[in-house]
N, C-alpha and C positions, 0 to 999 in steps of 0.2 A: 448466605443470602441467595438469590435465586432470579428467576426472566420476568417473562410477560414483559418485554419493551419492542415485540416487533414492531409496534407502533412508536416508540420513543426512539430507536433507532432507525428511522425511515431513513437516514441519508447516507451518506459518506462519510460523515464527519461522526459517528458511531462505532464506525467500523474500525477494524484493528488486525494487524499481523502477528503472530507468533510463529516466525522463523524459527525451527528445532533441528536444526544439526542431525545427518544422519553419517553414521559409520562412513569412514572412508574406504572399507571392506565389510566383504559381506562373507559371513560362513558357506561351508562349499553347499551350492545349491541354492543361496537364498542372493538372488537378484539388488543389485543396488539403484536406484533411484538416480541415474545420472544425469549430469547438468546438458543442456542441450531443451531443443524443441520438440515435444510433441502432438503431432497429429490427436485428435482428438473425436470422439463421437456420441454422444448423447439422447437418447429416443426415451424420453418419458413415458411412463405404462399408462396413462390416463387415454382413452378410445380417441384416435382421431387426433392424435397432438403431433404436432410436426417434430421432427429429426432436426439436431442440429451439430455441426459440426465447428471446428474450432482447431488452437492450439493453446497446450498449456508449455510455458515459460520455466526452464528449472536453472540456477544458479546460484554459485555460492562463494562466488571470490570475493566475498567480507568475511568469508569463514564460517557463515551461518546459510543454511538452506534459505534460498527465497524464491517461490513462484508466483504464477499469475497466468493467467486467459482468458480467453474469448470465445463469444459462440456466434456462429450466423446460422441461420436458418435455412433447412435445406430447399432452396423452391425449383418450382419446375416452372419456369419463364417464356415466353416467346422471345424468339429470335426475331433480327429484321426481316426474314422472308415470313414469319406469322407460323411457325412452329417449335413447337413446345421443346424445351432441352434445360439442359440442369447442369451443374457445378460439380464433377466428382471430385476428388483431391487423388494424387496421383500420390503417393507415400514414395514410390521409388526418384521424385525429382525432386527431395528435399522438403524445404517450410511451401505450404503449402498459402497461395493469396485466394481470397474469397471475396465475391461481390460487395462493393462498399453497401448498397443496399438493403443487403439480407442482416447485417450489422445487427445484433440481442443483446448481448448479453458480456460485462465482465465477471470475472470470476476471483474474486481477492483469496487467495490461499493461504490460510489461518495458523496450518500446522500441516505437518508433511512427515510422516514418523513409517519405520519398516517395521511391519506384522506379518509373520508364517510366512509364507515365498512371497510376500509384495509391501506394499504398504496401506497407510491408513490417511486418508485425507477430510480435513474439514476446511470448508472454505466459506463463503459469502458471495452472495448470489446477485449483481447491481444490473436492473435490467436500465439501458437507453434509453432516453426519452427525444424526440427530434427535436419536441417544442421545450420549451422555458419552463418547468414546475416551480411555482411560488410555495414554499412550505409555511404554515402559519407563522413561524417564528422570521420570516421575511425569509430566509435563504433562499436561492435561486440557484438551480441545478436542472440537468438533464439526467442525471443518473438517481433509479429510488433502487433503495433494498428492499429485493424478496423474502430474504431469511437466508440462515444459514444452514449449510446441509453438509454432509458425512459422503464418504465413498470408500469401502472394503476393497482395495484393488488388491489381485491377483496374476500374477504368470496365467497366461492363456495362448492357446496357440495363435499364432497370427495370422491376422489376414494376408494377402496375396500383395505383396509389392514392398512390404518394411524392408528395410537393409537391414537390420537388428533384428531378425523375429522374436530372440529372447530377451528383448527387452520391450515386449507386449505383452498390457494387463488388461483385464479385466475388471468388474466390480458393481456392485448396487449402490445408488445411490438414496441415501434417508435424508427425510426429513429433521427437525430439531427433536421430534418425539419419538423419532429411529422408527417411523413408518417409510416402506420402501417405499419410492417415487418413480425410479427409471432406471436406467441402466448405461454404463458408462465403459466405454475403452480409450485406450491413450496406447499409442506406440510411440518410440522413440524415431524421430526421421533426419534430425541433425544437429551437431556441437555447437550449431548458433542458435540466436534466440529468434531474430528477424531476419530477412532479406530487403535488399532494396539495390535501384540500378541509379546511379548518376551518370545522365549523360550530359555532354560537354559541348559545345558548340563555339565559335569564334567567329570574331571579323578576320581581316587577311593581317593585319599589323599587332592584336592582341595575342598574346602566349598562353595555351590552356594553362589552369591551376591544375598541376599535377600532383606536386610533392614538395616538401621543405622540412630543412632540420633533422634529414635522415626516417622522414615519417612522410608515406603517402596516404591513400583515402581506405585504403584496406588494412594498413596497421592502426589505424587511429580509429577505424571503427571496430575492428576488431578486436578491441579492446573490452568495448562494451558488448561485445557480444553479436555487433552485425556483417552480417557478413553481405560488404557492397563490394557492388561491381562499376567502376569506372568506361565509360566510354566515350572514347575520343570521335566524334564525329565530326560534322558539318566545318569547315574552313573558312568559308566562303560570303558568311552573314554580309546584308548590305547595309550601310551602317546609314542612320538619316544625314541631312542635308554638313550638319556642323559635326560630325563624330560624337553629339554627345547623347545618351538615351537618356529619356524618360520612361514611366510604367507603360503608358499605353504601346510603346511601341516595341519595349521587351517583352510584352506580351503577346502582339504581332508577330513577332520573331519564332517566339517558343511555337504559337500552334501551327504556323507554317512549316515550320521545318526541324521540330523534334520527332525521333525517331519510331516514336511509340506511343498513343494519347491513351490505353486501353488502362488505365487504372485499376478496375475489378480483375486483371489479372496478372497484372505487375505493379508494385512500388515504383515508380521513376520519376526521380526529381531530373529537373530540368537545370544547369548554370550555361549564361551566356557568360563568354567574357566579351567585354567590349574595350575604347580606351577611354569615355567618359563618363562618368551617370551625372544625370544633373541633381541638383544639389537640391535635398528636399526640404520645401518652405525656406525659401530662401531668405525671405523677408526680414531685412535690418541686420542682414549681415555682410561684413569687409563684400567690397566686389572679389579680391581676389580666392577669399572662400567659394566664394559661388563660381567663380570659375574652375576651383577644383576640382568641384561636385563633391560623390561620396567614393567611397574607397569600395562599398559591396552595398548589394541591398536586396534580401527578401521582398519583392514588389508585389508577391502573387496572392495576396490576401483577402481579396472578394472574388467572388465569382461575375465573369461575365456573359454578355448572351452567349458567344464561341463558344464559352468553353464555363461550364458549370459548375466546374471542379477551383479547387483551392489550397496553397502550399503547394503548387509543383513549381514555380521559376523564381530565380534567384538570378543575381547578375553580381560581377566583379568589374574593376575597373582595371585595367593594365596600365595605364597612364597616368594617376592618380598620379603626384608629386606627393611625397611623405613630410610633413611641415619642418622648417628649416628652424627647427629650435632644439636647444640644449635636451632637452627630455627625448625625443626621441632618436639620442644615444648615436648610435651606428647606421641608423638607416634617415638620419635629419636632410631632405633636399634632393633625396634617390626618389625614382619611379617606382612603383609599387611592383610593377611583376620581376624589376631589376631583386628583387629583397622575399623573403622570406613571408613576409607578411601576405603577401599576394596569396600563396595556399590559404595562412589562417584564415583570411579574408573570406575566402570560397566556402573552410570549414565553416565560419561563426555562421555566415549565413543559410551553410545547411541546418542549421541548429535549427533557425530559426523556424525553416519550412519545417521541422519536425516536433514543432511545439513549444520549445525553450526560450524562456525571456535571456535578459541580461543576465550577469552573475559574477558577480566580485567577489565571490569567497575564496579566491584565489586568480592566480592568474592565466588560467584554463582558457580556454577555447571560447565560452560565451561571454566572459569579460570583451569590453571593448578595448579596441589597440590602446588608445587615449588615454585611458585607466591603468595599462599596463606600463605603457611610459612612466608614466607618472609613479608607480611601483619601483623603477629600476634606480639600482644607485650608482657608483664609481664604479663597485667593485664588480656588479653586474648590469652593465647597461643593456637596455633596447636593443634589440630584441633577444637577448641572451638571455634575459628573465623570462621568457613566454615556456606556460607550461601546454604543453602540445597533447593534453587531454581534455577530455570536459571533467567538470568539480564532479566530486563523489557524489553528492544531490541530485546531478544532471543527470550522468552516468547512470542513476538508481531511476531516472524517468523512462530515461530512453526503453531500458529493459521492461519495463514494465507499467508505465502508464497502459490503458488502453489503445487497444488499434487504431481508434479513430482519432484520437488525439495525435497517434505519432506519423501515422500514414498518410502520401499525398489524397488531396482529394477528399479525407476526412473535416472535422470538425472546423470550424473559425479558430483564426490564431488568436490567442491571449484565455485561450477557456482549459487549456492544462491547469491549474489554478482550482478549477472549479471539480475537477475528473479526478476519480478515485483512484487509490494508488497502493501497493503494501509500500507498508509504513519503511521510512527510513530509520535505523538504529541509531543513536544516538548516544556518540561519542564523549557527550559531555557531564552524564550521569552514570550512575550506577545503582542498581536496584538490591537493594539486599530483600529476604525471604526467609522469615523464619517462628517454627511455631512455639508455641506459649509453651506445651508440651508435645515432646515428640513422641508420647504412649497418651493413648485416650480411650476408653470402653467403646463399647458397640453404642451404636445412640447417642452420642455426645454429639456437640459440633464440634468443631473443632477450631481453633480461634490461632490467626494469623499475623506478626507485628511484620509490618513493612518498614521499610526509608529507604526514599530518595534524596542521595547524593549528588550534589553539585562537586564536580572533578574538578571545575575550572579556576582562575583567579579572578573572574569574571561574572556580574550574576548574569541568571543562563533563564530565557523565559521555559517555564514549567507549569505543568499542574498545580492550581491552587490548593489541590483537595486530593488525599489518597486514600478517604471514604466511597465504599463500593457506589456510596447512592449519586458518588462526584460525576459518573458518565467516563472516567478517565481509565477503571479500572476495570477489566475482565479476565475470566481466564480458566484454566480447568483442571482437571484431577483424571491420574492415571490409575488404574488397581495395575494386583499385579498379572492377572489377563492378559492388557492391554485396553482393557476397554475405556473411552472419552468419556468422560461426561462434563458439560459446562456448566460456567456459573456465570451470573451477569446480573447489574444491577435489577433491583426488584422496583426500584422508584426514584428517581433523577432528582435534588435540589434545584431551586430557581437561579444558581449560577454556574448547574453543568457546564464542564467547557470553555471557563474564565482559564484565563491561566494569568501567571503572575512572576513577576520577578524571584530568581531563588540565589540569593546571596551567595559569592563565591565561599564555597569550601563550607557551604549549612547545606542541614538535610529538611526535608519534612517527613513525617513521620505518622502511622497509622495502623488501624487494626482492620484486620475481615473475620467476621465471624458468618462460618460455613456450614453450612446444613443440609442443602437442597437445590437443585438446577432443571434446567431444563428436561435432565431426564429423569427426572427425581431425586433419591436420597445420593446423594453424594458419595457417601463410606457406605455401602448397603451392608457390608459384611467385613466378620472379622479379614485383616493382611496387611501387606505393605500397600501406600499409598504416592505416588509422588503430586506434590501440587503444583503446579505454573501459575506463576500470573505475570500478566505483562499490563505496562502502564503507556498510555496513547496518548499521544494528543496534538491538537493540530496548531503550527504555531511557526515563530523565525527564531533564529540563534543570531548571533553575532557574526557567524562565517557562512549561514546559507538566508540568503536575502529573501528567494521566493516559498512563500509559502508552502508546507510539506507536512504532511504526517511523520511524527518519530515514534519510536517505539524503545521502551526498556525492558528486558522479561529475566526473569530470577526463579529459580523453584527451590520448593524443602522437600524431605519425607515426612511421611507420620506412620507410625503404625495404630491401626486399632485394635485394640485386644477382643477376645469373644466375652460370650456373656459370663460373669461371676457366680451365677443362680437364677432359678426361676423367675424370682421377683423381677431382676435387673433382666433377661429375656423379654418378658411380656413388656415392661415398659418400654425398652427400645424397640421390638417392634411395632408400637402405636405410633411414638416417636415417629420412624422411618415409613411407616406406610400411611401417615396423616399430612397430604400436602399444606393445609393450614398452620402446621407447626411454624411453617418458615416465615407467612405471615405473620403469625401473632407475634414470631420476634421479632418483624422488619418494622412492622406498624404500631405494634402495642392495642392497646383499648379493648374492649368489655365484649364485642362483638362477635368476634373470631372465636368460637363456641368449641368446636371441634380442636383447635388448633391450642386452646388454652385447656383443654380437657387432654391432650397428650402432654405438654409440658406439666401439668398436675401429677399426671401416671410416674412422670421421670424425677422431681421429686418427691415421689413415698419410694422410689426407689433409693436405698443408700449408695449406692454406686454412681448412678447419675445428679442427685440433686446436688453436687456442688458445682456442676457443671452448666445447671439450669436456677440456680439462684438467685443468679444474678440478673437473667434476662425475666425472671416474674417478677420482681422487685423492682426494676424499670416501670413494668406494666403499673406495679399498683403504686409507684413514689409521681404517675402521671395523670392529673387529670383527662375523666372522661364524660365529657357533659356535664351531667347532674351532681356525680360520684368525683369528691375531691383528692386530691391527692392522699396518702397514706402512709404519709412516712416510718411509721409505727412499727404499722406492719411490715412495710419493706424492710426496715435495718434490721428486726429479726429474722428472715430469712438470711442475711450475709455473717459469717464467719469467718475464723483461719482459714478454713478446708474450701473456701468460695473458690472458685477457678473464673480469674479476670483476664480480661486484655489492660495492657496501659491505657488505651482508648478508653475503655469499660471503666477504668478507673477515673479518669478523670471526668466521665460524665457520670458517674455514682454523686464524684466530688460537686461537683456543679449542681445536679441535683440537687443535693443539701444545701448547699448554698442559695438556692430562688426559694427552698421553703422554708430558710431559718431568714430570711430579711420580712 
């Protein structure tokens, strides 16, 4: 099957990751793909098109390669004195921050594979939108897809400032039809993915949240990859009239007297501690709750006149009392900075500045205390059960959501949700991959049985449909080159994108039959072939509550054999150089003139008509207009020697079945 869905994939929810594992060594000479952050630069050949720059994202502690980046646009701006200056990225001071402003472009990374001294990338291309796009099917997003594009990177000498020069590439970047576009380099500038600075502030009787449980703010983020810097400033905060704050006045607090407001060229969240917050919405609850207030609180969620920006303050309470009941274990009746909880407290609610709802698939960092109580048993009471990371889910945003979703100052809190993402893998399936035949002539398609496995005891929500035209299913084919070529639905059904309960320990099960993609004939030529596909879909599990892309991917080989004879020559190259072939199998009907005059050429060939028997037999056992079905003629075409899918089968079966009632 084959494209043409730029338009059917205009969003996010289209799009899809294939994670590919690269060597954890490389042969002498040939450079490896290391995890860390790189510096980035982009200048399109089109006359007159701006530069932009970026970083891309590499990690792989699930075991499988995963990147991502972003691009801003290089502008040359006035300053407040009314002169012109610009943004360069200095490579030798590490992750480099760029004007929230100049904000383009995500970059979802599809496949990430090592070719001749570098590697080979396809990704997807998601530009920003500031305003709300309504898409006809109602969604609502700020991110549309461009399309997806290819880049040849190479070892290149480097520019002036990398710490690694030999680990700068080079490379072109194409289009889907591998027309060059522009031109792309990536240096390597450092082992993390992000930076960001937490600074700290206090009244005179609150204790900063430093650290708890053997874990501070640089081992628990540098976990996921960030590399923060804590700072203990200000002592001194004036606290209002009764000790306890409200939003407006921790917001007060922050622009007075935080250390740094300049956003466009530092990450810094803001935490006050104070010893009270008042208690939000208080309405119809115990006085003595509302006397406790809250324990933390992410306050900085709209922008105000001061101060524009949003996600940068947070507050914790040091006085907070921990409620005097059996569930919360070991710390029931203690003051909160007295316990343990006081850091969590400070982490949950970085979280929150950084995009993350709640999250009870475990009891991680952005579960609430409450819920984690409530977790704990005899044998592990409060706070003994707190796990002192964020959930795998989280973990997998932070890295790689977009910049504006994670960074202060960027987007509205609760829109992660709606922002593109590579897809999470997904623990709870397993995709098997495997062909009808692993030997097929030149000119054949080649026809593929999937199943998806449910691992769990549990049913696990999934893809309804693991038919190419379900929207669920993409993916691509290697020669033995190296060269990509994709394949991707030719036309969506009316419940692309449903997904559906998949019963513990059942599979679903499907066929792809493949011919032709975006860059054309798929197998162009006799050799070895390897095929990927990876199955997407956007949806909840039982253990991750918010909303998330998952991914499955599986691959076969094939080989194709060369041509048998003359005969079988000529007919596959009509075959392969007729893009209508792929239509007349996707759609069928009397139309497709060209495309039904190469599948003719292939069977008067003996070599391929068992291979195409079955797909002109569909054509003629289907009504087209005027011209009734034909079932006559279809079963004569089919034999022993027919080459089916199980799929193929049972709609042959069904077939006959609507035209013998």
């Amino acid at each position: 099957m084959g494209d043409r869905t730029s338009q059917l994939a205009r969003n996010s929810r289209a799009s899809s990751l294939l994670p590919v594992p690269l060597s954890s060594s490389s042969s002498a000479g040939t450079p490896r793909l290391e995890e860390g952050c790189y510096l980035i630069s982009y200048q399109p050949r089109r006359e007159l098109a701006p530069r932009y720059e970026g970083t891309i994202r590499v990690e792989a502690k699930t075991g499988r390669l995963v990147a991502s980046g972003d691009l801003y646009e290089h502008e040359i701006l006035l300053n407040a004195d009314l002169e012109p200056t610009e943004f360069i990225p200095d490579p030798g001071a590490g992750i480099p921050i760029f004007p929230i402003g100049s904000y383009r472009f995500y970059l979802r990374i599809t496949n990430a594979r090592e070719q001749g001294d570098g590697f080979h990338l396809t990704f997807e291309v998601l530009r920003f939108s500031l305003g709300n796009v309504v898409f006809f099917d109602g969604v609502v997003s700020n991110w549309l897809t461009e399309g997806t594009f290819t880049a040849a990177m190479a070892t290149a000498p480097a520019e002036p400032g990398f710490p690694s020069p030999e680990k700068f590439f080079a490379g072109v970047v194409a289009d889907a039809t591998g027309e060059p576009v522009g031109d792309l380099t990536m240096g390597w500038v450092s082992q993390f993915l992000r930076k960001a600075t937490v600074e700290i502030d206090r009244v005179p009787k609150s204790e900063a949240p430093l650290s708890g449980a053997g874990v501070d703010w640089t081992s628990v983020f540098g976990d996921v990859g960030w590399d923060i810097t804590p700072v203990l400033s200000d002592s001194d905060i004036v606290e209002p009239v009764d000790g306890s704050w409200n939003k407006a006045e921790a917001h007060k607090a922050m622009v007075a007297r935080r250390d740094s407001s300049d956003l466009n060229a530092e990450w810094r969240y803001h935490v006050l501690a104070v010893r009270k917050i008042e208690k939000v919405n208080p309405a119809g609850l115990p006085e003595e709750v509302q006397l406790n207030g809250e324990s933390g609180l992410m306050y900085d969620g709209t922008s105000f006149e001061e101060n524009v920006l949003r996600r940068e303050g947070m507050m914790v309470a040091s006085d907070y009392v921990v409620p005097d009941q059996p569930k919360w274990g070991l710390l029931r009746g203690k003051r909160q900075a007295d316990t343990v909880d006081y850091f969590r407290a400070a982490l949950h609610e970085l979280g929150h500045a950084m995009g993350l709802e709640h999250n009870d698939s475990d009891n991680g960092l952005m579960n609430t205390s409450e819920t984690i109580a409530g977790n704990a048993t005899t044998e592990t009471p409060f706070p003994n059960n707190i796990i002192w990371k964020f959930a795998a889910d989280d973990e997998h945003r932070l890295r790689h959501w977009p910049d504006l979703v994670v960074r202060p100052g960027g987007t509205f809190p609760h829109t992660g949700d709606r922002a593109p993402s590579t897809p999470f893998t997904s623990h709870r399936h397993q995709l098997e991959v495997a062909p009808v035949s692993t030997s097929v002539p030149l000119g054949a398609p080649v026809r593929i049985n999937l199943k998806l496995r449910n691992l769990t005891g549990e049913a696990v929500d999934s893809p309804s449909s693991l038919s190419l035209n379900s929207g669920f299913v993409r993916g691509h084919v290697i020669d033995a080159a190296g060269t990509v070529r994709t394949f991707l639905p030719l036309v969506l059904n009316e419940n692309h994108h449903a997904t559906a309960p998949l019963p513990p320990e059942k599979s679903l099960e499907d066929s792809l039959t493949l011919l032709h993609g975006v860059q054309g004939a798929l197998f162009p030529a006799p050799g070895s072939y390897r095929i990927v596909v990876e199955v997407m879909w956007r949806g909840k599990t039982a253990d991750v509550k918010n909303q998330l892309e998952f991914v499955v991917t599986s691959a076969a080989e094939v080989t194709v054999t060369g041509a048998a004879d003359d005969a079988h020559r000529a007919a596959a190259r009509k075959v392969l150089d007729t893009p209508d072939t792929l239509y007349a199998l996707a759609l069928g009907g009397d139309h497709l003139t060209q495309g039904i005059d190469a599948i003719h050429a292939a069977l008067d060939s003996r070599v391929l008509r068992p291979h195409f028997a079955y797909i002109e037999a569909k054509r003629l056992a289907t009504r087209f207009f005027q011209r009734k079905p034909d079932l006559k003629a279809a079963a004569a075409l089919i034999d022993e020697t027919t080459v089916m899918s199980p799929a193929e089968y049972r709609k042959a079966a069904r077939i006959g079945l609507r035209a013998s009632t």
